[in-house]
N, C-alpha and C positions, 0 to 999 in steps of 0.2 A: 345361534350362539347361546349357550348357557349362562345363565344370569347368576352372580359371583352369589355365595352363599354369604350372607352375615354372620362372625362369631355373636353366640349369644351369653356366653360368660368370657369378660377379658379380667385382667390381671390393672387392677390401678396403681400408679404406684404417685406418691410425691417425694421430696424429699426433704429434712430439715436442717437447717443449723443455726445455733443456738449462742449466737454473739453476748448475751446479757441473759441475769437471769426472766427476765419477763419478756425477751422477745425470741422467735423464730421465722427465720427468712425460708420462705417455701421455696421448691423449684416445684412445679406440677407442668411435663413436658418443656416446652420452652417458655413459658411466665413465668413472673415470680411474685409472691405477693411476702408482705411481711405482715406477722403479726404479732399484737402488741400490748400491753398493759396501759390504762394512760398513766402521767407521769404520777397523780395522788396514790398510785398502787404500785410506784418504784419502776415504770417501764420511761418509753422517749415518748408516746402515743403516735407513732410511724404509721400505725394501721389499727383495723380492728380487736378487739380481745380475741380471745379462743371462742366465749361462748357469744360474741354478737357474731365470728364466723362463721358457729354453727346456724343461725338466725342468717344472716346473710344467705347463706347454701342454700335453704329453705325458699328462700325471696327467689332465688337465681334458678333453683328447681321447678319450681313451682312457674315463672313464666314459662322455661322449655317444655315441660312436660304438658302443661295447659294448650300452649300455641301449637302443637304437634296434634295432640289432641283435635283442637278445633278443626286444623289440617284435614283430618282425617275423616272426619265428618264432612267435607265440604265446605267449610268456615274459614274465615281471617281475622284475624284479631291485630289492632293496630290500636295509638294510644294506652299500650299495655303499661301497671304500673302496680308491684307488691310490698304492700307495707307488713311488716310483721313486728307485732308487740307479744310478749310474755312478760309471766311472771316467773321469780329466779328465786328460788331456792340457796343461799350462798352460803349456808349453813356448812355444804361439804366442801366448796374452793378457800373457806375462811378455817377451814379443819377443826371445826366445831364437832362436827360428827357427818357419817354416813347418811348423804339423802339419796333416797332410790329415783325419785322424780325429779329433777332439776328443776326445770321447767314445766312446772304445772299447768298453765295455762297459756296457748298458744292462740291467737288470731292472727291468720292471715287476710287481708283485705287484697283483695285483687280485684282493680277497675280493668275495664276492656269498653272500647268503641269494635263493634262488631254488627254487619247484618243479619246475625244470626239465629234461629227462630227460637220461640221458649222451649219447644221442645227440643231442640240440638244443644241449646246451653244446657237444660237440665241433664243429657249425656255427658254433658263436655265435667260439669263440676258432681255428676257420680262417680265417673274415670277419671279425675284427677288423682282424687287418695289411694286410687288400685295400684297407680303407676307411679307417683312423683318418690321416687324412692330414699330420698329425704324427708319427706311429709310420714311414709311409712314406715321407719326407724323413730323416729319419733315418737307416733301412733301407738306403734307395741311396745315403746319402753315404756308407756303408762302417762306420756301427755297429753293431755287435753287439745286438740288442734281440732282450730274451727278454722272454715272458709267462708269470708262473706264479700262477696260477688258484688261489687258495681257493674250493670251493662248499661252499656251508652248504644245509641244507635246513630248513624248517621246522617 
């Protein structure tokens, strides 16, 4: 039996609509997520902004694409947990002016409890940036994103 081939470019789609002016209710397949201004910036704060969604994506990227990773290596990562902090340029959402950077400065902190040896982690957090393709939009629009790795062992 032939083993089904993977498409390797799909078509993403979400969709929006725009009850207020500071919020949009997503559909992305069958979930929905809203997002939101909080109420000091005229939204309901239902949900995240636009840009802690793009930070959110990041957190949410960055464990699949890591745990796949270790996957792949022979590794398990459990107790997994990504905090990300930047710094925010709000110069262009406040319509001050054109910033090219938004987000200058990015850390992501990613803890892991893992058996995994120094040398497999050191693989696992060189192919993170190759692959987490959030982390990588990011990277080439000119932000600064750093990875720093907690391993826990068991």
């Amino acid at each position: 039996m032939a083993e089904a081939k993977v498409k390797t470019v799909v078509k993403l789609r979400v969709e929006g609509t725009c009850p207020t002016h500071a919020r949009t209710d997503i559909l992305a397949r069958d979930t929905e997520l809203t997002i939101d201004e909080p109420k000091e910036r005229g939204g309901t704060n239902l949900g995240p902004s636009p840009t802690e969604t793009m930070l959110a994506a990041l957190a949410g990227c960055t464990s699949v694409i890591s745990q796949k990773i270790a996957h792949k290596h022979g590794a398990e990562f459990s107790n997994v947990s990504v905090d990300v902090v930047s710094t925010f340029d709000r110069r262009g959402v406040t319509l001050q002016e054109e910033v090219d950077v938004p987000f200058e400065d990015v850390q992501v902190m990613i803890e892991v409890t893992t058996d995994a040896d120094d040398a497999t982690m050191d693989r696992i957090k060189t192919e993170l940036p190759m692959f987490c393709p959030v982390s990588k939009v990011m990277r080439q629009s000119g932000s600064n994103v750093t990875d720093v790795w907690t391993v826990n062992r068991p």
